[in-house]
C-alpha positions as CSV (number, residue, x, y, z in Angstrom):
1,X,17.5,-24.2,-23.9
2,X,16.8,-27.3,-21.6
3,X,18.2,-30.7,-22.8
4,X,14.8,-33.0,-23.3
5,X,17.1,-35.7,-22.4
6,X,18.2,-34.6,-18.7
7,X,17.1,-36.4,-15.5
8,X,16.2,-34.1,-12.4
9,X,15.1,-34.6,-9.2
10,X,12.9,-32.0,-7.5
11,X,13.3,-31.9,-3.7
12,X,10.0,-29.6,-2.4
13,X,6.7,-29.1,-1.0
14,X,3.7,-30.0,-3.8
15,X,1.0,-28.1,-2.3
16,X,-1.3,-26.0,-4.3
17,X,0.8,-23.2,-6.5
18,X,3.8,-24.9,-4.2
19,X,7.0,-23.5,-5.4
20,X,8.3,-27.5,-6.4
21,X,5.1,-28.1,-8.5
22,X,5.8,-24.8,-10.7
23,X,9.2,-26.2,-11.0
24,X,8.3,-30.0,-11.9
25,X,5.7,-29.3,-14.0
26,X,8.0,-27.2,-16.6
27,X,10.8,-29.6,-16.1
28,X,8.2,-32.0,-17.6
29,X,6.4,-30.1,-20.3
30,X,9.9,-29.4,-21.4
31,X,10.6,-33.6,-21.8
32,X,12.8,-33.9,-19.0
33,X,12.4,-36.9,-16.7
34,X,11.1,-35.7,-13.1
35,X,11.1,-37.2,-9.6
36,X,9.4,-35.7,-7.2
37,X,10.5,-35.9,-3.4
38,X,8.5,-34.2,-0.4
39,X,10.5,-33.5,2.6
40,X,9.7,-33.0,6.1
41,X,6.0,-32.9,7.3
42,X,3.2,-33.4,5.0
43,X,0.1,-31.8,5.1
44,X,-3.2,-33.4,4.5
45,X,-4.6,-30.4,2.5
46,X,-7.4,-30.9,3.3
47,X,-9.7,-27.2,2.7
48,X,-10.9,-25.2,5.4
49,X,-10.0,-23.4,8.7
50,X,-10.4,-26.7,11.0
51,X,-7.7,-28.2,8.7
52,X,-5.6,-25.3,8.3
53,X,-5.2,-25.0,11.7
54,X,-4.6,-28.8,12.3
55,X,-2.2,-28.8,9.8
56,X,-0.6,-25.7,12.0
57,X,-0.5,-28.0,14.8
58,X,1.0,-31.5,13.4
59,X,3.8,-29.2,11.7
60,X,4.8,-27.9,14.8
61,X,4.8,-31.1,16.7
62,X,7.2,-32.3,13.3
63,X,9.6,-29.7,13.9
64,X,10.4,-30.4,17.8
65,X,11.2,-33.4,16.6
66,X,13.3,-32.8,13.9
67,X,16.4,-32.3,15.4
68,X,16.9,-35.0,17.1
69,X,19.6,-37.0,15.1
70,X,18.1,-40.2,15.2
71,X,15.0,-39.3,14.2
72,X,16.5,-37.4,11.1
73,X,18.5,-40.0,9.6
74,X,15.2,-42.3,10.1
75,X,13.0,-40.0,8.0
76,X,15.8,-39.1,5.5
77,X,15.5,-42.9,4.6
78,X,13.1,-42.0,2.1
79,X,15.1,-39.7,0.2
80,X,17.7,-41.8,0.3
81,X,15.6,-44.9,-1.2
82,X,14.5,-41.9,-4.2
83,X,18.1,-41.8,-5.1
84,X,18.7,-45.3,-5.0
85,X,15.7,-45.9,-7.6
86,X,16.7,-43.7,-10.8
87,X,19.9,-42.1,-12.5
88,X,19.8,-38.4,-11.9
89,X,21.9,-35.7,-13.6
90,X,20.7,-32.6,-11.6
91,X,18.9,-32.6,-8.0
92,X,17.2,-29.2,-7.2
93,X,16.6,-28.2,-3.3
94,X,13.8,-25.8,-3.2
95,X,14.3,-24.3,0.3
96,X,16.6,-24.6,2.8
97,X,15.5,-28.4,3.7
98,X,18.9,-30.5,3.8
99,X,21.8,-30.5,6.9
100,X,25.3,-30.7,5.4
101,X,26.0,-34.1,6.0
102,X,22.5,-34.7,3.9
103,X,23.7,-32.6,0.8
104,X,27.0,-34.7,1.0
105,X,25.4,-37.6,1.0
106,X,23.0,-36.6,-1.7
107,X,25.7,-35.9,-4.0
108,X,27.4,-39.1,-3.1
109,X,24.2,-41.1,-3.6
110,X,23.0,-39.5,-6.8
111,X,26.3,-38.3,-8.6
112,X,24.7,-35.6,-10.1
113,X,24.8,-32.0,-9.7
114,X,23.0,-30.6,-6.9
115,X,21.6,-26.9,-6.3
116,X,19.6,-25.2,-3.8
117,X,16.7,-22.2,-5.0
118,X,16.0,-20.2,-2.1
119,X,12.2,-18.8,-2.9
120,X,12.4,-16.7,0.5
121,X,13.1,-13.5,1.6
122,X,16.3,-13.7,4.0
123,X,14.4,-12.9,6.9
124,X,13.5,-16.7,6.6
125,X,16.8,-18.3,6.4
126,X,16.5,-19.4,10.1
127,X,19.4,-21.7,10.6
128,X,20.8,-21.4,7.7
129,X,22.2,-24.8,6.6
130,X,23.5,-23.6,3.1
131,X,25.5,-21.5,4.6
132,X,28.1,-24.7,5.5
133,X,26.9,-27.0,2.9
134,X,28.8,-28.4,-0.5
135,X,25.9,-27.4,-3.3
136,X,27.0,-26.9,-6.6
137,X,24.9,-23.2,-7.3
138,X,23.2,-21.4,-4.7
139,X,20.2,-19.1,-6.1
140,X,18.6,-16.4,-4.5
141,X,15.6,-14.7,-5.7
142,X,17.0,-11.1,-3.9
143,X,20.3,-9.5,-5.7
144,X,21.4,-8.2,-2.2
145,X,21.7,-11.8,-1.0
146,X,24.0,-12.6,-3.8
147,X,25.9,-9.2,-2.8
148,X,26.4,-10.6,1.0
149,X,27.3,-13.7,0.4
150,X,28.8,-14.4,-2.6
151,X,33.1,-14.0,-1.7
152,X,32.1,-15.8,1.8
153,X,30.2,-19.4,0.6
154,X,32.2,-21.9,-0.6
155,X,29.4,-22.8,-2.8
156,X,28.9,-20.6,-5.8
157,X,26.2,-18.2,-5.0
158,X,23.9,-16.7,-8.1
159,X,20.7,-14.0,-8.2
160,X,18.2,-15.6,-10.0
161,X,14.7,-13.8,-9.6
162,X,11.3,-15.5,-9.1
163,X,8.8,-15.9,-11.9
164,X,5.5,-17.3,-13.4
165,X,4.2,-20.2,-14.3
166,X,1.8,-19.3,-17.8
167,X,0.2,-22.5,-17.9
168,X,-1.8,-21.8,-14.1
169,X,-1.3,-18.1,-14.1
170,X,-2.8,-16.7,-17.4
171,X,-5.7,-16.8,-19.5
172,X,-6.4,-15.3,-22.6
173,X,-9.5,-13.3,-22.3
174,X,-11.7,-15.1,-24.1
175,X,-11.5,-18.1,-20.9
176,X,-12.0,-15.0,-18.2
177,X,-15.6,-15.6,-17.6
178,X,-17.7,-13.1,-15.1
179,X,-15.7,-11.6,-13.1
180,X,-18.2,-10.1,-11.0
181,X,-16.9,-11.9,-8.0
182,X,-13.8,-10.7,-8.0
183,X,-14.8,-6.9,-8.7
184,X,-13.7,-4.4,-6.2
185,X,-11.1,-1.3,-6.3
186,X,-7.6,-3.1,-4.3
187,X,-7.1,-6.7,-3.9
188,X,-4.1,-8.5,-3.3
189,X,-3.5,-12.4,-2.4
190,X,-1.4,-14.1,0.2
191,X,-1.4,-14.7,4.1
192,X,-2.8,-12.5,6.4
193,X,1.0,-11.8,8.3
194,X,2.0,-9.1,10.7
195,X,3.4,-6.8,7.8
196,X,0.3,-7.3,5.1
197,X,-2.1,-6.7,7.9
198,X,-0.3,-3.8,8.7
199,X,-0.3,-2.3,5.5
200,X,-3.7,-3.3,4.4
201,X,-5.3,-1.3,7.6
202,X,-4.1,2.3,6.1
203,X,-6.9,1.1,3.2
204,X,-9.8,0.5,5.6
205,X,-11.9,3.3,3.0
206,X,-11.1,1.7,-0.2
207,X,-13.4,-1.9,-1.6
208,X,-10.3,-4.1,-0.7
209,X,-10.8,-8.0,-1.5
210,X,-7.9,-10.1,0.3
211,X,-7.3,-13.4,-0.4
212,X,-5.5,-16.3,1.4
213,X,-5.4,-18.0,4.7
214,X,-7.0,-16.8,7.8
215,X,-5.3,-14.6,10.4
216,X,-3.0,-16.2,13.1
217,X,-5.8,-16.8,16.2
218,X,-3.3,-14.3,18.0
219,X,-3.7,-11.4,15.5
220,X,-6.1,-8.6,16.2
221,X,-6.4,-7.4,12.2
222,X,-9.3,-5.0,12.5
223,X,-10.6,-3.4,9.3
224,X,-8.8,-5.8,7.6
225,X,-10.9,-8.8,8.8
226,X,-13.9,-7.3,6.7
227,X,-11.6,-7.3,3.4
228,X,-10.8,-11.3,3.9
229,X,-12.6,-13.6,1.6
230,X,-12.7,-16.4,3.5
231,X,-11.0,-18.5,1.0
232,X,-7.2,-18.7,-0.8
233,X,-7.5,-18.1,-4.9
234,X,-5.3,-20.5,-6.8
235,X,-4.0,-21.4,-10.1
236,X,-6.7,-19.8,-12.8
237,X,-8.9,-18.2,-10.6
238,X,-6.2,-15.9,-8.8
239,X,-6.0,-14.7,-12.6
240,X,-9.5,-13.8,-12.2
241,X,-9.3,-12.7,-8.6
242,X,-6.4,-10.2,-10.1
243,X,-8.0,-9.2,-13.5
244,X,-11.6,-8.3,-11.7
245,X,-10.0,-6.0,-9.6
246,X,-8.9,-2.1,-10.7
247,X,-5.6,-2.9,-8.9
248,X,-3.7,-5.3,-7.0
249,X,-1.4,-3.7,-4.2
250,X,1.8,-5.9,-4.0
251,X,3.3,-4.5,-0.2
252,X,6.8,-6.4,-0.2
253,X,7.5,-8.0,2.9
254,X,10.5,-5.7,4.4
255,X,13.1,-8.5,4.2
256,X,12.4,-8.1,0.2
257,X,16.0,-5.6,0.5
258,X,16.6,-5.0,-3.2
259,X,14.2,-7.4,-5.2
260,X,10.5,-8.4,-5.6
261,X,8.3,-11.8,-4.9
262,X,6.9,-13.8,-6.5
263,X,3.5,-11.8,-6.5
264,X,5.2,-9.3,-8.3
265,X,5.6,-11.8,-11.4
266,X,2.2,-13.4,-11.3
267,X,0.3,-10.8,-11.3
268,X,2.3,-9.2,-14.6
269,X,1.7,-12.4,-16.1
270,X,-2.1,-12.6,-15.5
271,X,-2.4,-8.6,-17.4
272,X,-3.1,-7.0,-14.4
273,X,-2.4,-3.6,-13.1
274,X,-0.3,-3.6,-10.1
275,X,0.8,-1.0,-7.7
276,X,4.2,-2.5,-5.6
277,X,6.8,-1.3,-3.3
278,X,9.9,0.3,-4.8
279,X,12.8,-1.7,-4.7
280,X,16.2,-1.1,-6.3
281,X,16.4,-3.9,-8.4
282,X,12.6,-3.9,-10.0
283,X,13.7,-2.0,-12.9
284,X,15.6,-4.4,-14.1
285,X,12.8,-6.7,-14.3
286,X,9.8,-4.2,-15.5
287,X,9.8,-0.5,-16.6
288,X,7.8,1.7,-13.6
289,X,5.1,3.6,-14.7
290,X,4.9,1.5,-18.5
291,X,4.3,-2.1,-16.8
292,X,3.8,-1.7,-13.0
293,X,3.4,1.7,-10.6
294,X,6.0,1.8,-7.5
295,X,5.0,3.3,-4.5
296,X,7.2,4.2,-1.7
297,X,5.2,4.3,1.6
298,X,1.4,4.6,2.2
299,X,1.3,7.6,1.7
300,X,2.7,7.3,-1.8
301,X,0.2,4.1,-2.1
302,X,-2.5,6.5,-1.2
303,X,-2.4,9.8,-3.3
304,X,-1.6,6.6,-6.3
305,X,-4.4,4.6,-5.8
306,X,-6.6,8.0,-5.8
307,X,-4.7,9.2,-9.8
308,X,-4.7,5.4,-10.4
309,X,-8.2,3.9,-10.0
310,X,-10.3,6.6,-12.1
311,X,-7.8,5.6,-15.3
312,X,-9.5,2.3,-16.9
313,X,-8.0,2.5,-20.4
314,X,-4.3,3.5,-18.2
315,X,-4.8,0.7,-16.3
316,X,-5.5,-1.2,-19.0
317,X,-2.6,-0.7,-21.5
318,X,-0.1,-0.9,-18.0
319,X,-1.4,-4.5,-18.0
320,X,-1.0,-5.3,-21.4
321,X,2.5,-4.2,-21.1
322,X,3.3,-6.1,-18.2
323,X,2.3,-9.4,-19.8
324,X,4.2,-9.1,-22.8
325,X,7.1,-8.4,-20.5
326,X,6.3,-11.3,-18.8
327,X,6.1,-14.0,-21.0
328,X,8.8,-12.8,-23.1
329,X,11.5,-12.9,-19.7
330,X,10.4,-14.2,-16.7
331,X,8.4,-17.8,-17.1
332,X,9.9,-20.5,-15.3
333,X,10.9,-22.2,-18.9
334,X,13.5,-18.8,-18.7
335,X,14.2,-19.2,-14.9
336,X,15.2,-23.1,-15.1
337,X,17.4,-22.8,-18.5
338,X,19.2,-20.2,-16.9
339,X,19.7,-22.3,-13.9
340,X,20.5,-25.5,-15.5
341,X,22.9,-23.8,-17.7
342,X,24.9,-22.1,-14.6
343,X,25.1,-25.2,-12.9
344,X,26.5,-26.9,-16.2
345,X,29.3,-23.6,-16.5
346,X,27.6,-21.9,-19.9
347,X,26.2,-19.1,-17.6
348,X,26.5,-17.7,-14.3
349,X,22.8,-16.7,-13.1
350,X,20.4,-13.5,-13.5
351,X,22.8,-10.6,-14.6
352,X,23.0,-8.2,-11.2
353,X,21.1,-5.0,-10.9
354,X,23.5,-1.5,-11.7
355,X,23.0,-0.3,-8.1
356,X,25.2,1.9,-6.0
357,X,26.9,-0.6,-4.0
């Protein structure tokens, strides 16, 4: 259980289903006391293309500037002036955001314990600046990154899988509504990337609703440009964007090695049926075939989707199952407890996945 009584700091981006607001807003419902601190560039949010692209822009224009020492320490002034204002017991880093010398002098600052929770696959670790700085826990959402680098950190490095936030990604079905917008045989949600594009082409002949951001200006997506809906679904209506469809595909980005995304844990949580890539560590987390359906390769996604999307009433009770599953184990009231409690010594993150080493 959380301690009502505990201070934390949350160090993150708060845009819309942002990986920090998930995190504060549990912290809170569960009585702790959370800051909030938003690092690096900060996006108007403003909705549409024109912005989105604007917003592209402005971040990169942020990021030349970045490393330029001076300009650092001048920006981390605010962070530091967070610290100085409150008495926290536990800071959490929700990506990769701090130098060394920053974490160092966050823990000197603050006093409290500090942790990083990497929501990315490993493909995005870029520069890495964990790799050489003094946390107190390291955790990974993929088991193989807690395989590689656990004997070679000096901080302690612990798997601890993504999850769900029930209060923005569920509704009972009484508060579904019509859900004749959403109807179609394959959706899925997310940004149009190399990979997903890639993927989503081999389904040109199926009714295939995408979600999210546009395509880079760059891409050349094809028969998947028809399937975009012009819009990103967030919060309670990407429950109803995932319940009005037969099936939501989850295609795991390839640096996903042995475990899931987040996608995988929202969509069990909202009572949908979902078709994802086979990884070696998702049996662990739900039973395949009882609370999800794994495909390995298109083809595999293919001859499924043609069993699958006939079934309603299979469909149905594969839903069911995967939000009981859900709720009872992967919430982010679970995910926190067990993180606060690793960083405190009563447990050492997510048990590892039996896998042939």
């Amino acid at each position: 259980m959380i301690e009502p009584s505990l201070s934390v700091l949350v160090v993150g981006k708060f845009y819309a289903e942002g990986f920090a607001v998930h995190i504060s807003e549990t912290l809170e419902v569960l009585g702790c006391k959370t800051s909030r601190f938003e690092p690096g560039f900060r996006s108007g949010r403003r909705k549409g293309r024109v912005w989105h692209r604007i917003d592209q822009i402005k971040g990169v224009l942020y990021s030349a500037t970045d490393g330029i020492p001076a300009v650092r320490a001048h920006r981390m002034n605010d962070l530091w002036d967070v610290v100085g204002s409150g008495v926290f017991d536990v800071v959490i880093v929700c990506h990769d955001f701090l130098w060394p010398r920053e974490v160092e002098e966050l823990k000197r600052l603050s006093k409290a314990k500090v942790a990083m929770w990497f929501p990315d696959a490993m493909v995005n670790f870029h520069r890495g600046f964990f790799m050489n700085s003094s946390y107190d826990g390291l955790f990974f959402k993929d088991p193989f990154i807690r395989h590689a680098l656990g004997d070679v950190l000096k901080s302690p490095v612990h798997y601890l899988p993504e999850c769900f936030n029930r209060r923005r990604h569920w509704l009972p079905e009484s508060d579904l509504g019509d859900l004749s917008e959403y109807e179609c045989d394959v959706t899925t949600a997310g940004n149009q990337h190399s990979w997903r594009v890639a993927c989503l082409k081999h389904l040109a002949d199926y009714d295939v609703k995408l979600w999210g951001n546009p395509a880079p200006l760059w891409m050349m997506p094809g028969a998947v440009s028809s399937m975009h809906q012009g819009r990103g679904v967030y919060d309670h209506e990407k429950v109803r964007a995932f319940r009005g469809a037969k099936v939501v595909i989850n295609n795991l980005h390839y640096g996903e090695v042995w475990g899931v995304n987040v996608r995988c844990f929202e969509v069990a949580g909202a009572g949908a049926f979902q078709m994802v890539d086979w990884r070696p560590g998702v049996e662990q987390l739900f039973e395949d075939g009882r609370e999800l359906v794994t495909f390995r390769g298109m083809a595999d996604l293919k001859e499924k989707l043609e069993y699958w999307l006939p079934r309603a009433e299979e469909r149905k009770c594969i839903g069911e199952a995967a939000l009981r599953r859900a709720h009872a184990e992967h919430t982010y009231e679970h995910r926190l407890s067990l993180l606060l409690n690793t960083l405190s010594g009563k447990e050492s993150g997510f048990p590892m996945p039996r896998l042939a080493w």
